[in-house]
Structures are given as structure tokens and as C-alpha cells.
C-alpha positions in Angstrom: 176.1 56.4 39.8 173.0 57.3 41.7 174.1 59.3 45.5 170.8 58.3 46.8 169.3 55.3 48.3 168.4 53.3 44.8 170.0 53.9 41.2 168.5 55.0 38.1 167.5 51.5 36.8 165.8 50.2 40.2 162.3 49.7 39.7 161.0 52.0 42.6 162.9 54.7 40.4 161.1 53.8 37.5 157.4 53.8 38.6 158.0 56.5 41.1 158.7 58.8 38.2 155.6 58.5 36.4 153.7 62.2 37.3 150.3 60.3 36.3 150.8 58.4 39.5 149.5 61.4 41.5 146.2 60.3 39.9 146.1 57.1 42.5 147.0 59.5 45.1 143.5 59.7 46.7 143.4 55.9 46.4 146.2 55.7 47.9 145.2 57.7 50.8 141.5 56.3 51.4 142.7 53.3 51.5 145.5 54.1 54.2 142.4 55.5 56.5 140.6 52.8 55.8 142.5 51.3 58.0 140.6 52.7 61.5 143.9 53.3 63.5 145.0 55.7 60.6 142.0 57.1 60.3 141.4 58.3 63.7 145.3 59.7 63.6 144.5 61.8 60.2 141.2 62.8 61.5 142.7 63.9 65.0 145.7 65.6 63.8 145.8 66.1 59.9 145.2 69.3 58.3 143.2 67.2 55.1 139.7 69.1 55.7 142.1 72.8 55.4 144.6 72.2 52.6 144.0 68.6 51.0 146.7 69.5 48.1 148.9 70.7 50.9 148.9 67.4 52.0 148.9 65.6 48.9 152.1 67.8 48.3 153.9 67.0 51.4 153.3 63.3 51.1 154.5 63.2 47.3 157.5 65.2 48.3 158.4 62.7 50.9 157.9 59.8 48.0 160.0 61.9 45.8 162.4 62.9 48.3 163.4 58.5 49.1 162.9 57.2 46.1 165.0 59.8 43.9 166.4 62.1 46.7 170.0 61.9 47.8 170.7 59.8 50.8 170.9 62.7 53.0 167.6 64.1 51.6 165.6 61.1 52.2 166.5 60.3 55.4 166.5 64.4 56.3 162.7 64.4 55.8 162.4 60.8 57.1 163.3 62.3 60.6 161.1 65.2 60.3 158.4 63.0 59.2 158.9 60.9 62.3 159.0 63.6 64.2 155.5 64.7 63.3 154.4 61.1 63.8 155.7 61.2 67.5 153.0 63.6 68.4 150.3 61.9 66.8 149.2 60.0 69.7 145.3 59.0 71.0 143.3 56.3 72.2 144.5 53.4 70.7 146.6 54.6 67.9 150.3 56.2 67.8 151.5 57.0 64.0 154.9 55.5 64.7 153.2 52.0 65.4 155.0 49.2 62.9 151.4 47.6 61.9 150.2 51.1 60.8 154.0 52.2 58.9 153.7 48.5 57.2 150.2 49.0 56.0 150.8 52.5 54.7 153.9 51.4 52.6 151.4 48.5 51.2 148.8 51.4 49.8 151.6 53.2 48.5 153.2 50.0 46.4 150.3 48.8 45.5 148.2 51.8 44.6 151.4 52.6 42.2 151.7 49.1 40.8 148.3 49.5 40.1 147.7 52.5 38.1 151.2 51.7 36.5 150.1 48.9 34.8 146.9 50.2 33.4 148.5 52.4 32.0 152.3 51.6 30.9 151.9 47.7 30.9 152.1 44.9 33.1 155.1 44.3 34.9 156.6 40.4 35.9 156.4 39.1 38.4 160.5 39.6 38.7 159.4 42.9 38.2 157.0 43.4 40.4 159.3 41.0 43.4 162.2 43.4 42.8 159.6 46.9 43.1 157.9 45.5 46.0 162.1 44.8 47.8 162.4 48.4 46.7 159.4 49.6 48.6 159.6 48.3 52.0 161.7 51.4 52.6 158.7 53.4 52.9 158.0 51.8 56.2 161.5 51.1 57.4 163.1 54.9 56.7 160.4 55.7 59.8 161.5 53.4 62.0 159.4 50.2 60.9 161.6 47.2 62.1 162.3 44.9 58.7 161.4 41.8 60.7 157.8 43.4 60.6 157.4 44.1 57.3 156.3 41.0 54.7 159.9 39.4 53.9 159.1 38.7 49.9 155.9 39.9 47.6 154.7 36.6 48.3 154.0 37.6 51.8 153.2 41.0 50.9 150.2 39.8 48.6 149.4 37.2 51.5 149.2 40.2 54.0 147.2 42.2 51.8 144.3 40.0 50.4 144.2 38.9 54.5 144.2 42.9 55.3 141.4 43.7 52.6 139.3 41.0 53.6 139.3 42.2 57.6 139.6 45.6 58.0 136.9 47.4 59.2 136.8 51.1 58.2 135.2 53.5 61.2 133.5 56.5 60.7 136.6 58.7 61.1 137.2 56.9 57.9 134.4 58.0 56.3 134.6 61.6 57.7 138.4 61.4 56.1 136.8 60.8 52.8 134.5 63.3 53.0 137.1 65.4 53.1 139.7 63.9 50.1 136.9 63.7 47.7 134.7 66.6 48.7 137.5 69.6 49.6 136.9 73.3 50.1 138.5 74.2 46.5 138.8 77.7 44.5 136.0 77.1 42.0 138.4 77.0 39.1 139.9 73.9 40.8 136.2 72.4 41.7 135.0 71.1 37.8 137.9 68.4 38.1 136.9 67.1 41.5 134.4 64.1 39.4 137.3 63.0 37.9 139.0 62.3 41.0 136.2 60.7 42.8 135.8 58.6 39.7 139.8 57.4 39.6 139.3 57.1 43.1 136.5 54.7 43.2 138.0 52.7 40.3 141.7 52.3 41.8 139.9 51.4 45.1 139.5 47.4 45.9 136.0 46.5 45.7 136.2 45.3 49.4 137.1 48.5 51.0 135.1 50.4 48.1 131.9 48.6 48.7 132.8 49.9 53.2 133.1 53.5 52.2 129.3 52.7 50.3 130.6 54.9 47.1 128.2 53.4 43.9 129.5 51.4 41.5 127.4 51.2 38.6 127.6 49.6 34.9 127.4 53.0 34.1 130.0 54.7 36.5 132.6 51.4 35.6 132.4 51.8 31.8 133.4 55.6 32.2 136.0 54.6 34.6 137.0 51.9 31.9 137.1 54.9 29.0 139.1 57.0 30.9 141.9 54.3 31.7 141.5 53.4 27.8 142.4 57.1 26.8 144.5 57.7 29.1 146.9 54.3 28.0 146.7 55.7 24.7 148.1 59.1 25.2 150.2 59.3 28.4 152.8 56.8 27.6 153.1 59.1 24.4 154.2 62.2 25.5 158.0 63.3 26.4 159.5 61.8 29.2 160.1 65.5 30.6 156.5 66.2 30.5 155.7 62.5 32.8 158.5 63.3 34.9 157.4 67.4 35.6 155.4 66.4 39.1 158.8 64.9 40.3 161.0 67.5 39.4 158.7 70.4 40.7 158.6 68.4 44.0 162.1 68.3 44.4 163.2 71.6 43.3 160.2 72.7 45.9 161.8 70.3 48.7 165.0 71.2 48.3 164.6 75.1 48.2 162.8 74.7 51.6 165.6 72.4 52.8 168.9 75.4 51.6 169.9 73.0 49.0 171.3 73.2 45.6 171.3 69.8 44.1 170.4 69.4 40.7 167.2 67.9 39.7 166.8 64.2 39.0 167.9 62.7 36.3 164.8 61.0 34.0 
């Protein structure tokens, strides 16, 4: 029996564990900014331009940390997270606003679902109905009234082709990008930085990808295409242990910082 907020065969746990799903991670968070609200937050009060992995690390820890935490771990760095979020405040945004917390749990589920079945295989729609139940929690452990999150996957996918279709990215969300794909890395970390901008562009839907004016060529989608194709062929190959390593790092990280001595989580 699981002591945290889903057990071992929810699908939330199942996804979340995948360590390849750090890949989507700048999709994920390009297409959170793209969203001009969030953008203007990140670019007013996030520390992306200094330590981009820093942040990377602190989000995935706080995925890690609800999805396969303990109860009192999850909602521990919930509150802290909030906490943050109170003081990022401007002209027309405040982090803590439900429309922004319900848009941000979208990229997350479907960013994962996303790279998850390109890679591991397709998931039904029962599947897919049950993951996306699991994930509303990334909106409502920070405070997001249920009654504004989209009540079945239905809705969600509703709410998201209307979202993709509308949203207006700003140039805070461009500056943000800069940023994500262009960091201030140690030169042994810097050859690996066109592989990211290539996942990055391929996870990203062609709506907000096409905004952010990144090229698209036959040339740039058949390498993006190869990629996916090798990767399909050798990640779901190797030992769960390895897959799972990002998680388990996380946590043992987390919970060192937190004074705790829980044993990692199970695979």
C-alpha cells in the first residue's frame, strides 16, 4: 500500500516515472510561458536566465515529490511552492491565479502523455481518462479550486485545442525562450544544447511553435522523426532502475534537503 497521494498502479505513477520524460521538459515549460500571464511572472521573478537546470530541478522535484512522494511530502513542498507563488505578483498576473495553475497542469499532462506515447506506446483512451483524473492535482495541491479545472479529459482536450488556437505569446515569452534553449552552460554541457532545441521544437504544437517563429523544415522534422525512432527502439529496453534513476535522484535530493529518511520509491 502506497502512503502517498496515488498507489503504485495509478497511471500518473506510471508515466511520472519514466526519466526520459525530462526530455519534454523544455516543451513543457515553453509552452507554460507561452501563455503571456506566465511568461511575464517567469520573466519578472524566475531565476531561468541564471540556473535553467536549477529550475528544471526544482520543478521535477515538485512532480516527483506529488506524484510518488508521501502525502506529507507532497503537500510539504506544495505550501512552499505556494508560498513562492504569493510573491509573484505584477501588472496583470499573480502566479496563484486558477486560469494560470489550470493551464500549467495541462502542459505538464499533456507534454508527458505526449512524449510517453512516442516512445512506450499509445495509451486508451481509459487510459489516458484515468491519467488525465490523476493529474488535475497538479493544479489543485496549489490552491486551484476543482470547479475550475476541466471536469473529464473530454473537457480538458476541449479546453486545450480552444487554448492553443487563442493564445497569444508576448515577448516576455520569447525572451523566456531565449533563455530555456539558449542558457549560459559549462562548455562540456553546451554540445547537447541542439538536441534539446530539436525535442523542443518537435514536442511543441505547431500553433504555438509556428508564435515562437522556431523553423520547421523537411529537413529539421525528419531528424526529429529519427531521433523519436531510436529512441523507441532503445529506451523501453533498458532496466527499469536505469528509467527510473531521474526519480529516485530527485527524491533522495528532496528529501535530504527536507531532514527526511524515507526510503526511495518503489519502481
Amino acid at each position: 500500500m502506497s502512503n502517498g497521494l496515488f498507489r503504485d498502479d495509478d497511471l500518473i505513477r506510471k508515466v511520472s516515472r519514466e526519466g526520459i520524460l525530462i526530455a519534454a521538459g523544455g516543451a513543457a515549460s515553453l509552452l507554460q510561458t507561452a501563455h503571456p500571464k506566465v511568461a511575464q511572472g517567469v520573466y519578472d521573478h524566475s531565476y531561468t536566465a541564471e540556473d535553467p537546470l536549477g529550475r528544471l530541478r526544482g520543478t521535477m522535484q515538485w512532480v516527483y515529490a506529488v506524484s510518488w512522494g508521501t502525502r506529507e511530502e507532497a503537500e510539504r513542498l506544495s505550501a512552499i511552492v505556494t508560498r513562492m507563488h504569493d510573491k509573484v505578483t505584477g501588472p496583470g498576473y499573480e502566479a496563484n491565479d486558477p486560469e494560470l495553475q489550470v493551464w500549467v497542469g495541462a502542459t505538464l499532462f499533456a507534454t508527458a502523455v505526449h512524449i510517453y506515447e512516442l516512445l512506450l506506446g499509445r495509451l486508451s483512451d481509459a487510459e489516458r481518462a484515468g491519467y488525465y483524473e490523476d493529474s488535475k492535482v497538479f493544479a489543485t495541491i496549489l490552491g486551484c479550486p476543482p470547479e475550475k479545472v476541466p471536469a473529464t479529459y473530454a473537457d480538458f482536450r476541449v479546453y486545450y485545442a480552444d487554448t492553443l488556437a487563442t493564445i497569444k505569446i508576448s515577448d516576455a515569452s520569447r525572451a523566456v525562450a531565449e533563455q530555456v534553449l539558449h542558457p549560459d552552460l559549462p562548455w562540456y554541457m553546451r554540445p547537447g544544447l541542439p538536441v534539446i532545441r530539436l525535442v523542443t521544437a518537435g514536442l511543441m504544437p505547431a500553433p504555438i511553435r509556428e508564435q515562437y517563429g522556431w523553423s520547421w523544415t523537411p529537413a529539421r522534422r525528419a531528424r526529429f522523426h529519427l531521433l523519436v525512432k531510436v529512441l523507441a527502439a532503445v529506451y523501453p529496453r533498458l532496466p527499469l532502475r536505469i528509467r527510473t534513476l531521474p526519480r529516485d535522484h530527485c527524491l533522495r535530493e528532496l528529501r535530504r534537503r527536507m531532514g527526511g529518511r524515507r526510503r526511495p520509491a518503489p519502481a
